[in-house]
C-alpha positions in Angstrom: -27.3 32.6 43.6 -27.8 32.2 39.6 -29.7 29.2 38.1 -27.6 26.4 37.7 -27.5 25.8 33.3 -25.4 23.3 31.2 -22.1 25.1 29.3 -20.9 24.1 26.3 -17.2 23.7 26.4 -14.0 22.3 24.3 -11.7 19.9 25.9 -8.1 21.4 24.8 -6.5 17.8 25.2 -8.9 16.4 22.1 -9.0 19.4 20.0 -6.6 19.5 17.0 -7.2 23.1 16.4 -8.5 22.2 12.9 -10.9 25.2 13.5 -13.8 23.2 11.7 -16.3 24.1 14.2 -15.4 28.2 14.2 -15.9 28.3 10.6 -19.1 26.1 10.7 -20.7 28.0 13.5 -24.0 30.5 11.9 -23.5 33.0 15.3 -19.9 33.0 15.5 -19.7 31.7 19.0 -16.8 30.0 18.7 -13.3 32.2 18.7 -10.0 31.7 19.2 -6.4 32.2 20.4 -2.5 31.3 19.7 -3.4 28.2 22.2 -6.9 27.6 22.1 -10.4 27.2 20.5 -13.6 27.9 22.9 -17.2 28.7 22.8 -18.3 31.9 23.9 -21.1 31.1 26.7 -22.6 34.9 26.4 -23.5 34.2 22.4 -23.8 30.4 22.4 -27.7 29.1 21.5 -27.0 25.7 22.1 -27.9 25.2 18.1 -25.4 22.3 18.1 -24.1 22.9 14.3 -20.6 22.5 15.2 -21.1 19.0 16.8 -21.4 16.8 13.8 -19.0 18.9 11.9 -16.2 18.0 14.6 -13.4 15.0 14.1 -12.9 13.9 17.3 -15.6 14.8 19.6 -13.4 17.4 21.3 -16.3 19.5 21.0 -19.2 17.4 22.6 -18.1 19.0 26.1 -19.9 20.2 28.8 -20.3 21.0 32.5 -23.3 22.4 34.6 -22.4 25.9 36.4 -23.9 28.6 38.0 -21.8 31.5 36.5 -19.8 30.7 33.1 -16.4 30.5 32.7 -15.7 33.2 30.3 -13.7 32.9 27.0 -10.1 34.4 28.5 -10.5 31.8 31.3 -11.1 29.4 28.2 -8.4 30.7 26.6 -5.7 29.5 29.5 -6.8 26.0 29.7 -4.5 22.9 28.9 -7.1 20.8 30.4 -10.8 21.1 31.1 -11.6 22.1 34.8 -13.6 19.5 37.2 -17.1 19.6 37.3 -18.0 22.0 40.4 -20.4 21.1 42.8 -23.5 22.7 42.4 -26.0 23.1 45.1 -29.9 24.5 44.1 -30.0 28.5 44.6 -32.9 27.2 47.3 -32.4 24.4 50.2 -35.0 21.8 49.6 -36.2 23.5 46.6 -36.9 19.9 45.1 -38.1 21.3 41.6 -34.5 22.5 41.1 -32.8 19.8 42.4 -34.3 17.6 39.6 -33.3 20.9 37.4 -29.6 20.3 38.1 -29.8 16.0 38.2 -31.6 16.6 35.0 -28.4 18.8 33.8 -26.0 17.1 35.4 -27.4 13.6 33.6 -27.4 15.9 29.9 -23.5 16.5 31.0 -22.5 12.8 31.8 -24.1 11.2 28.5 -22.6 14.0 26.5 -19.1 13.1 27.6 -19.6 9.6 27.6 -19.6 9.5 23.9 -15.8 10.8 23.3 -12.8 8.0 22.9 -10.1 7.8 25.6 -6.3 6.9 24.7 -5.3 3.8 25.1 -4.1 2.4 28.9 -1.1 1.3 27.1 -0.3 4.4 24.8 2.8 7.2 25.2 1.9 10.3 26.5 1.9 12.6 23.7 2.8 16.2 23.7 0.4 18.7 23.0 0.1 21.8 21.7 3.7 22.7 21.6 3.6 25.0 18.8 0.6 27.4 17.9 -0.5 30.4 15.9 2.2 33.0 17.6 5.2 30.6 18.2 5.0 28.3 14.9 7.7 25.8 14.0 9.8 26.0 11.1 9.7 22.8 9.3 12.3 22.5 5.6 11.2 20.1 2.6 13.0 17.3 2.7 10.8 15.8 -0.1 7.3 15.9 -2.2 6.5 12.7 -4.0 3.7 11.8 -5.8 1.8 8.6 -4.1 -1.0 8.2 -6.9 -0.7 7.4 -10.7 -0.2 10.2 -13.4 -3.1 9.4 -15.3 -5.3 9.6 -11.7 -7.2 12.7 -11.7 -6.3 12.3 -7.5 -3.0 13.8 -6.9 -2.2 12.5 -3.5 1.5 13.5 -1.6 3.9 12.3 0.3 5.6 15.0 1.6 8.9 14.5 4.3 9.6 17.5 6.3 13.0 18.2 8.1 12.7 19.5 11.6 16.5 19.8 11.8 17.0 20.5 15.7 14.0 21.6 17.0 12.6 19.0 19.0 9.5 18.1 17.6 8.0 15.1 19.6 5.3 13.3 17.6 3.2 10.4 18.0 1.2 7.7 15.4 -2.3 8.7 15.1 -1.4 13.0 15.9 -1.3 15.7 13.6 0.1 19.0 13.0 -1.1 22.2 11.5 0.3 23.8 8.5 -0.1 27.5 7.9 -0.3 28.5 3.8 1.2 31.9 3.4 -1.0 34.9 2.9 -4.3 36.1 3.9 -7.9 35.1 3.1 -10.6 37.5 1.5 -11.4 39.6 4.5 -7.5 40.4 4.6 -6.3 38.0 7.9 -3.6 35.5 8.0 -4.7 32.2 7.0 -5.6 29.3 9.6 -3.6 26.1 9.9 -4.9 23.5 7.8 -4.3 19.9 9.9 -3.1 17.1 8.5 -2.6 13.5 10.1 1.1 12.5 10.3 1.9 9.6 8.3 5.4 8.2 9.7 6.2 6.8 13.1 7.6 8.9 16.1 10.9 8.5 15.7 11.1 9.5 12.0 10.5 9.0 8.6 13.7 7.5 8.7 14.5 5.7 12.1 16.5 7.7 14.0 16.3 11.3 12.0 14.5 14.3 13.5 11.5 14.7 10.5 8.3 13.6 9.8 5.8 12.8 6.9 2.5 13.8 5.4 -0.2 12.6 3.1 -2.3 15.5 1.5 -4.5 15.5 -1.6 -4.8 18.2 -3.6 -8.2 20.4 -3.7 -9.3 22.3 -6.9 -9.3 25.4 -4.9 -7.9 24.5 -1.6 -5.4 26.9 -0.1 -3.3 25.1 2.0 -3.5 21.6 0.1 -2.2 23.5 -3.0 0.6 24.5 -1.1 1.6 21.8 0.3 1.3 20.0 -3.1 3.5 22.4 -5.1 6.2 22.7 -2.2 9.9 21.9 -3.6 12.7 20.4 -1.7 14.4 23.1 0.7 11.1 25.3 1.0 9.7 26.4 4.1 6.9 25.5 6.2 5.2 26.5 9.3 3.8 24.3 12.0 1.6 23.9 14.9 1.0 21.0 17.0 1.4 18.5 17.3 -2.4 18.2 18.1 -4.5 14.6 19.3 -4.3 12.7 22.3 -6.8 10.0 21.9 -5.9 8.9 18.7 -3.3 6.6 19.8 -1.7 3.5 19.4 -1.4 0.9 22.2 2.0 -0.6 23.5 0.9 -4.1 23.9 1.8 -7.1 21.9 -1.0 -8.5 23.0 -3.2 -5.9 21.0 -5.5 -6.9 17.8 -6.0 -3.8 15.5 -9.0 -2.9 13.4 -8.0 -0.3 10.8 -11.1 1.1 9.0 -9.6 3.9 6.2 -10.5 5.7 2.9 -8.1 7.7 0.5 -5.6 10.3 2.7 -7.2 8.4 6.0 -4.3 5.7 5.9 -1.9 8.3 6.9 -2.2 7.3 10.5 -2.4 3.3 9.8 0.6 3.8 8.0 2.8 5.3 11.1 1.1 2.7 13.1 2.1 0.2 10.9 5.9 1.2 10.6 6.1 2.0 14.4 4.6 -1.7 14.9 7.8 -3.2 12.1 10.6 -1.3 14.1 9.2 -2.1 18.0 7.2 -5.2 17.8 8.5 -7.1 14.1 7.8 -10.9 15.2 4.5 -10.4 16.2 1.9 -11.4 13.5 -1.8 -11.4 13.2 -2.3 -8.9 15.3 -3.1 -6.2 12.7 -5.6 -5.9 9.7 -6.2 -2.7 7.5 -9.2 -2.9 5.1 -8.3 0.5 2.8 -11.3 2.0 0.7 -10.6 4.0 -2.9 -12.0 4.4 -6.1 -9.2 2.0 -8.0 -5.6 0.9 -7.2 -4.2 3.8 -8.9 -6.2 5.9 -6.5 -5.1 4.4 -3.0 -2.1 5.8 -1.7 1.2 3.5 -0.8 -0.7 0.7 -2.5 2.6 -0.5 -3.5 4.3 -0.2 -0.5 1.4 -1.8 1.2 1.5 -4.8 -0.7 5.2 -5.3 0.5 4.1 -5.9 3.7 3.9 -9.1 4.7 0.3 -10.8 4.8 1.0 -12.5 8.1 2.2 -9.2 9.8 -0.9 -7.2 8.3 -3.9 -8.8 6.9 -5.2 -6.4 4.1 -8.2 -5.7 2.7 -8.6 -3.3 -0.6 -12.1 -1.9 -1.7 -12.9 -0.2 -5.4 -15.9 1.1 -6.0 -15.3 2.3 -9.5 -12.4 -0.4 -11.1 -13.7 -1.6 -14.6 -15.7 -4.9 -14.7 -15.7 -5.2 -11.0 -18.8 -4.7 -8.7 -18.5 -1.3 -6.6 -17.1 -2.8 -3.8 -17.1 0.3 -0.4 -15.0 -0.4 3.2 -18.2 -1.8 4.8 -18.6 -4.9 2.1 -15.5 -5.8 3.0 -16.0 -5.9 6.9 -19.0 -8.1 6.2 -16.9 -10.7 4.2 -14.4 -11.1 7.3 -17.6 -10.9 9.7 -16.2 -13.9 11.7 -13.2 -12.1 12.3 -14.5 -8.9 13.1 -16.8 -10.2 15.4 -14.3 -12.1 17.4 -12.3 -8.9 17.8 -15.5 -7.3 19.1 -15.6 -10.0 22.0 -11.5 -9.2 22.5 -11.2 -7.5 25.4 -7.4 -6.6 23.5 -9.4 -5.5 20.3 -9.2 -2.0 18.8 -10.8 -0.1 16.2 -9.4 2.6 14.3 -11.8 4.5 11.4 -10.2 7.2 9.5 -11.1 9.4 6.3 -13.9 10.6 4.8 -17.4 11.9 7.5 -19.3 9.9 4.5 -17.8 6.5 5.4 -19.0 6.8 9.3 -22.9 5.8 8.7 -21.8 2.2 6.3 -19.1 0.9 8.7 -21.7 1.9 12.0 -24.4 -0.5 10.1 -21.3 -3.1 9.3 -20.5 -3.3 12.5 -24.0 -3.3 13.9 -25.0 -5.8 11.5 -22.0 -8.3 12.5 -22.5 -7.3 16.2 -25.6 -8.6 16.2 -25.0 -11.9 14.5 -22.4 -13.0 16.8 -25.1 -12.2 19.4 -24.0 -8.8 20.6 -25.8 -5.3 21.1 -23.4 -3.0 19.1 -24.2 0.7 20.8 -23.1 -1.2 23.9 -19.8 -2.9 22.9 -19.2 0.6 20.8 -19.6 2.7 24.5 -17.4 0.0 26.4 -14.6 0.1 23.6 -14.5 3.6 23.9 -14.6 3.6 27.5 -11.6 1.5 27.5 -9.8 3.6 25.0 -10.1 1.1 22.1 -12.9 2.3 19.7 -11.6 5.1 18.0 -13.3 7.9 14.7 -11.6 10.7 13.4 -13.3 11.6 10.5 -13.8 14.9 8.5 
């Protein structure tokens, strides 16, 4: 019987096929089909660059086995397999029965760090259209969200599904493919993107949805997107995300924690949340991080919405004659409030944008943890556990 080791796997529910990780990894372990992305167990060194580089912790997978499951059994998952029982290649060989508690206790702490839906959230869809069966989306429109004299050209763009169902959820994403092939001559990898309008439409009721993308000096896809004209093409995969959610419970008190394109989730959330739930107030607060108000993204709109419906908070770090003020400042000057949220058992947290922002609002939240009397690592871990601590990050 072979020694009992620790795999390294992807769970295919999390995974938003943003192919981060296969592009970060130095060995080129990490490969790919139409459906999925895996890790291939025969070239694998357990060097663990691809974990940090990962949104959602999709990739912080593992299980202990005695033979790996190879990359076409990879390939075919829609869900990771159960954790087999594993008994020492010798009865009463104590020395590897601690071997495979030891493993299995690597395993378990590994998992234990990845979010869960919410109890309360729809089942989303996943997956539903990939590298060989794309969907073909039309421009229904491309409109500027940041000021002309912003060096940040930010976009809303509204894309037409016409009949092909499509089914979409707040907090998802979907892939879009640029046209053309990169320098070593292949077809170009979707680029994902967080849907910005609620699941049933941009417009209640019509079969299309709604992106926010910034444009890159240099970035394939974001350039396309940004240049895209009304009645163009596009091709999609997805949709992609099924932790990312948002609960269906009045009762619910949301924490949203964004910067820059990052409020495209927050923003579906926040329009789903109008059309299903409009008389419930102070039950959700958005504090939104950017350089100035020109900057931000639907800070127009935003402002619209009623104070008592969504408490807002807005940090600059670079507006004339005004401290530089970052998302973690302002979670420290609503402590109080955050740290009754914390002792909520109906409390959520949503982060979203830039990897950069993680470490401040971790130490914001420690920090006010700790003086309402709470260990933060722990109410973090239970959160998650009960779907309602929630990063995506890149």
């Amino acid at each position: 019987m072979n020694q009992p080791f620790k795999q390294h796997l992807i769970d295919p529910e999390i995974c938003i096929r943003c192919y981060t990780c296969e592009m970060t990894c130095p060995i080129e372990a990490i490969v790919h089909n139409d459906d999925n992305v895996v890790v291939n167990a025969d070239i694998c060194n357990m060097c663990m660059d691809c974990i940090s580089v990962c949104p959602t912790g999709s990739i912080d997978e593992w299980r202990v086995v005695n033979t790996a499951y190879t990359v076409e059994e990879q390939f075919g998952w829609e869900e990771l397999p159960d954790q087999q029982d594993i008994v020492a290649a010798t009865d009463g060989d104590n020395d590897q029965d601690d071997v495979i508690t030891q493993l299995f206790a690597q395993a378990h702490a590994a998992a234990g760090g990845k979010a869960k839906a919410p109890a309360t959230a729809a089942k989303p869809t996943i997956n539903m259209y990939n590298l060989g069966k794309p969907a073909t989306a039309s421009v229904q429109g491309n409109y500027r969200l940041t000021d002309g004299d912003s060096d940040s050209d930010v976009r809303h763009i509204i894309l037409d599904l016409g009949s092909l169902p499509f089914p979409v959820l707040e907090g998802q994403s979907v892939g879009i493919i640029p046209p053309g092939v990169d320098g070593d001559g292949n077809p170009h990898l979707p680029r994902l993107y967080s849907v910005s309008s609620p699941r049933d439409g941009e417009r209640a009721g019509f079969n299309n949805l709604s992106l926010t993308v910034k444009r890159d000096e240099g970035g394939v896809c974001s350039n396309f997107i940004c240049d895209l004209s009304k009645g163009d093409s596009v091709q999609l995969t997805g949709p992609f995300g099924a932790t990312f959610l948002l609960p269906s419970d009045p009762a619910a008190h949301i924490l949203m924690i964004c910067t820059g394109t990052g409020s495209a989730p927050f923003r579906g959330m926040t329009m789903h949340r109008q059309r299903e739930m409009p008389s419930v107030n102070d039950a959700l607060s958005l504090v939104f991080g950017a350089r100035s108000p020109r900057d931000l993204p639907y800070f127009g709109p935003l402002k619209k919405v009623p104070d008592a419906f969504l408490k807002k908070a807005f940090a600059f770090s670079r507006q004339n004659d005004t401290p530089k003020q970052y998302v973690q400042d302002k979670l420290r000057e609503d402590a109080d409030s955050v740290a009754a949220l914390l002792k909520d058992p109906n409390g959520y947290i949503y982060v979203c944008g830039l990897k950069a922002m993680e470490v401040g609002v971790e130490e914001a939240l420690s920090d006010i943890a700790r003086s309402a009397g709470l260990e933060w690592t722990e109410v973090r871990d239970t959160m998650r556990e009960d779907g309602r601590y929630h990063l995506e990050t890149y």
